[in-house]
C-alpha positions in Angstrom: 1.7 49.4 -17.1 2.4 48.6 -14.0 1.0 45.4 -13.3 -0.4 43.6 -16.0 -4.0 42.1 -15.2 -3.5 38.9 -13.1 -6.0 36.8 -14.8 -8.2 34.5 -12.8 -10.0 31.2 -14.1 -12.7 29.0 -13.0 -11.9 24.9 -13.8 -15.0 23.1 -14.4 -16.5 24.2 -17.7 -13.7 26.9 -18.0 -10.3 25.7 -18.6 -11.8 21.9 -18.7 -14.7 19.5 -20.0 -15.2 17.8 -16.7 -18.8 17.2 -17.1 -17.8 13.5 -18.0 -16.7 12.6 -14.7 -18.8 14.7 -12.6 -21.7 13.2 -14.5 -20.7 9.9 -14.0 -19.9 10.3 -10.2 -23.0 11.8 -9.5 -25.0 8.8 -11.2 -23.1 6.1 -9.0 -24.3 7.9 -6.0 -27.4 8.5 -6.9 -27.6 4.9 -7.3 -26.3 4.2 -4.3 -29.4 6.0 -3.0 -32.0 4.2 -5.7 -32.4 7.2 -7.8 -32.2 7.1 -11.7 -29.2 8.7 -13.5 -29.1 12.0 -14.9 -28.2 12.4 -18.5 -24.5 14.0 -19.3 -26.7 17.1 -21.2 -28.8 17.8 -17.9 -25.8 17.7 -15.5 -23.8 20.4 -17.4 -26.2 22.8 -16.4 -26.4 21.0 -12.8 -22.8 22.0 -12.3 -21.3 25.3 -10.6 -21.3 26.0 -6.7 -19.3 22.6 -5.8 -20.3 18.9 -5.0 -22.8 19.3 -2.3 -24.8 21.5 -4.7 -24.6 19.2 -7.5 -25.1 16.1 -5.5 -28.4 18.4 -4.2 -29.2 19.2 -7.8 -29.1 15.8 -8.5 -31.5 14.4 -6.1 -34.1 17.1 -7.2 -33.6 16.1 -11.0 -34.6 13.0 -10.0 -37.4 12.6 -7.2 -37.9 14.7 -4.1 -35.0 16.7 -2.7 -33.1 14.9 -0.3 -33.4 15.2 3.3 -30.0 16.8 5.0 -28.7 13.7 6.8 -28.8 11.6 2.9 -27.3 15.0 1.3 -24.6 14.9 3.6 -23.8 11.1 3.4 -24.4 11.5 -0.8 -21.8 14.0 -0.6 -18.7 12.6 1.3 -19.7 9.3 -0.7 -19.3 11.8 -4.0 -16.3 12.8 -3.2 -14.5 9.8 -2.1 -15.3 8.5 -5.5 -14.7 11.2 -7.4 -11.4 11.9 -6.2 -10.5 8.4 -7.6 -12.1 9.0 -11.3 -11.0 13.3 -10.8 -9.8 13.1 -14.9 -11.2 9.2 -16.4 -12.9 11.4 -18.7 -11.9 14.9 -18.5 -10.1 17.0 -21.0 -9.0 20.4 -21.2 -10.9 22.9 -23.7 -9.2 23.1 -27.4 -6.9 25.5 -27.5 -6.3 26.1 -23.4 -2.6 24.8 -23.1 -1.4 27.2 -26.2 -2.9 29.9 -24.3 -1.7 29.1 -21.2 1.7 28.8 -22.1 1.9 32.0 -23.6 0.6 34.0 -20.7 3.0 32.4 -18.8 5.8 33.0 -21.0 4.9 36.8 -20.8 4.9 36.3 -16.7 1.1 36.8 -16.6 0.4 36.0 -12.8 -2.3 33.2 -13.0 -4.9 31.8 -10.3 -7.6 29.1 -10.3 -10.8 30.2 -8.6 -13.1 27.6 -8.0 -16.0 26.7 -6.3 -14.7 23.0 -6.3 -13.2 21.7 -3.1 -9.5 22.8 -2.8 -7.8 19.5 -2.8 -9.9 18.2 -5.3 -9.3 21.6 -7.5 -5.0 20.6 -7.5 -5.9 17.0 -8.1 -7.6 17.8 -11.4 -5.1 20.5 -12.2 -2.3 17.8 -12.1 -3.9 15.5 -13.8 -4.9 17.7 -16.3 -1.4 18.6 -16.9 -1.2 22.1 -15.9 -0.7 22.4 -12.6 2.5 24.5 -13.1 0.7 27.8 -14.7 -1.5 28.1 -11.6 0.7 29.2 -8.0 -2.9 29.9 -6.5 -5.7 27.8 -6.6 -8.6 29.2 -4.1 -11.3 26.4 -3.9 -14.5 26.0 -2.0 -13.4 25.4 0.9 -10.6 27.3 1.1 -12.0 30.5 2.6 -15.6 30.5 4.4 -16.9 31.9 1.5 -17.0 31.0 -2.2 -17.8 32.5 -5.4 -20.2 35.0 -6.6 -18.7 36.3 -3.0 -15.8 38.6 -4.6 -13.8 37.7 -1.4 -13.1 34.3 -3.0 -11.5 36.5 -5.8 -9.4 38.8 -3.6 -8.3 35.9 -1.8 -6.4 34.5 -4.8 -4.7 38.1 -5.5 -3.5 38.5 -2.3 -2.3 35.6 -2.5 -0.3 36.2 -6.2 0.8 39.6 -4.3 -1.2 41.4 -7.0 -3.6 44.6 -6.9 -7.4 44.1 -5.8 -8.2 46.3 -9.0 -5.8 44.4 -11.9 -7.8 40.9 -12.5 -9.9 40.2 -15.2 -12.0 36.9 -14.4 -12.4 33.8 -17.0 -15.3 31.8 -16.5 -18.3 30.4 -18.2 -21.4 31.0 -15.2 -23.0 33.0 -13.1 -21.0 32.7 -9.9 -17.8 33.4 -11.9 -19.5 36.5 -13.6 -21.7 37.8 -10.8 -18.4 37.5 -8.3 -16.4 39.5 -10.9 -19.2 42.4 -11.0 -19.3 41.7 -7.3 -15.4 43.1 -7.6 -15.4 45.3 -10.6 -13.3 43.5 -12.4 -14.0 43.0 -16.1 -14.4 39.0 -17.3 -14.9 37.0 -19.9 -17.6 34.4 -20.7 -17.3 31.5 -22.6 -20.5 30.5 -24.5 -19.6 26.9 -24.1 -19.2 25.9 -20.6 -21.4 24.9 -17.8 -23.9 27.4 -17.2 -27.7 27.5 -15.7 -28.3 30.8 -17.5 -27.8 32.2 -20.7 -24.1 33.2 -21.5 -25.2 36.3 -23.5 -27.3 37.4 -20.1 -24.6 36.5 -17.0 -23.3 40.5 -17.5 -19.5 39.4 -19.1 -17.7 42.3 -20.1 -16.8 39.9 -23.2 -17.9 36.5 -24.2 -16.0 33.5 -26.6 -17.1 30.9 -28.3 -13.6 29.7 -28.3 -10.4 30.1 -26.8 -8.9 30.7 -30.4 -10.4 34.2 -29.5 -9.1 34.0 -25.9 -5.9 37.0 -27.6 -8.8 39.3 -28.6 -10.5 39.2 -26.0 -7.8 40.3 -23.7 -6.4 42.6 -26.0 -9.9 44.7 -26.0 -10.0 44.4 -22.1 -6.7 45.6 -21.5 -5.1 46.3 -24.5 -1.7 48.0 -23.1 -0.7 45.0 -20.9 -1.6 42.4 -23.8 -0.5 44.5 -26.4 2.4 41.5 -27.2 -0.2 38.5 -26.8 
C-alpha cells in the first residue's frame, strides 16, 4: 500500500484509566461549591467532551445544573487542580505499551485526538510515559471545533502529512465513533472505556474487549497494511 492507515486514538478511557483522577478532581470542586461527590462508577460515564462538560455533568448529578458564571469558575478551578494530580491515579490500559511499540516499530504514523484540553492532553501523555509514539496530539482546544466534528480528525492528519481517507480511529464513545462516521473512516470500539451509550450501539466498524485483540482488529480493517502486525 501506499500509506498504511495513520491510526488515531482518543486518551481518556482509550489508551488510559483516567477516571481515577478525573473523578477525584471533579469531587474537590464540587466541594468547593457544597455539592456531594459523585461515585468513580457514575463519573465514567460522566466523561467525554472535556472538563467543562464533565464539571457541567457533575453539577447536574448532584442538584440543579449550575448557573454559567459558577460553571465557568468550577471549571478553571478544575483545571488548575487537575493539572497538578493529571496521572496520581491514572494508568494506561493492559496491554497499550506492547501495542504501541510495535506500531511504532513498523513506522505506523500515530495521533492523539482528544476532546481534553491540549496542554492538559501532553501533560498526561508524559506522564503516562508515552509521549514519544504520539507527534500529534489535537486536543479541545486546539481547533474551534472538537470531536464528533470530523475536522478535529483531519486536523491531526494534516498535521502527520497523511491522507484524509487512510485513518482508522480508536476510541471507546460516541464522539470518537460518531466523528469517525462523520469522516468515513473505519474505528474501533473498546467495550471497556468511558462511554454514555452502549458500545455494541456507537456504530464501530469493530469493537475489543481488550487490547490483546487490538492485532485482529486491525488486521480485519486493513489487512494489507497490517499484514506484519
Amino acid at each position: 500500500m501506499l500509506h498504511r492507515p495513520a491510526l488515531l486514538f482518543d486518551l481518556d478511557g482509550t489508551l488510559a484509566d483516567t477516571a481515577p483522577d478525573l473523578c477525584h478532581t471533579m469531587n474537590v470542586i464540587l466541594d468547593r461549591h457544597g455539592r456531594a461527590p459523585v461515585p468513580q462508577d457514575r463519573v465514567r460515564h460522566l466523561v467525554g467532551g472535556g472538563a467543562r462538560l464533565l464539571m457541567e455533568r457533575g453539577f447536574m448529578e448532584t442538584g440543579a445544573p449550575a448557573p454559567e458564571a459558577q460553571l465557568d469558575e468550577a471549571f478553571h478551578q478544575f483545571i488548575g487542580y487537575y493539572s497538578d494530580h493529571i496521572a496520581d491515579h491514572s494508568v494506561l490500559w493492559p496491554g497499550v505499551r506492547d501495542n504501541l511499540e510495535r506500531l511504532a516499530a513498523r513506522g505506523v504514523p500515530m495521533a492523539v485526538c482528544t476532546n481534553k484540553l491540549e496542554g492538559l492532553a501532553r501533560q498526561a501523555l508524559e506522564a503516562l510515559g508515552i509521549a514519544g509514539f504520539f507527534p500529534v496530539v489535537v486536543g479541545g482546544d486546539t481547533l474551534s471545533v472538537k470531536k464528533p466534528d470530523p475536522e478535529h480528525l483531519f486536523e491531526a492528519l494534516r498535521q502527520l502529512g497523511h491522507p484524509s481517507d487512510a485513518a482508522i480511529m480508536v476510541g471507546d464513545s460516541s464522539p470518537d465513533i460518531d466523528a469517525a462516521l462523520a469522516a468515513g473512516l473505519p474505528s474501533i470500539a473498546l467495550s471497556f472505556g468511558y462511554t454514555r451509550v452502549p458500545v455494541e450501539e456507537l456504530g464501530a466498524s469493530v469493537v475489543i474487549d481488550h487490547f490483546d485483540a487490538f492485532p485482529a482488529a486491525l488486521k480485519q480493517l486493513a489487512p494489507e497494511a497490517f499484514d506484519d502486525f
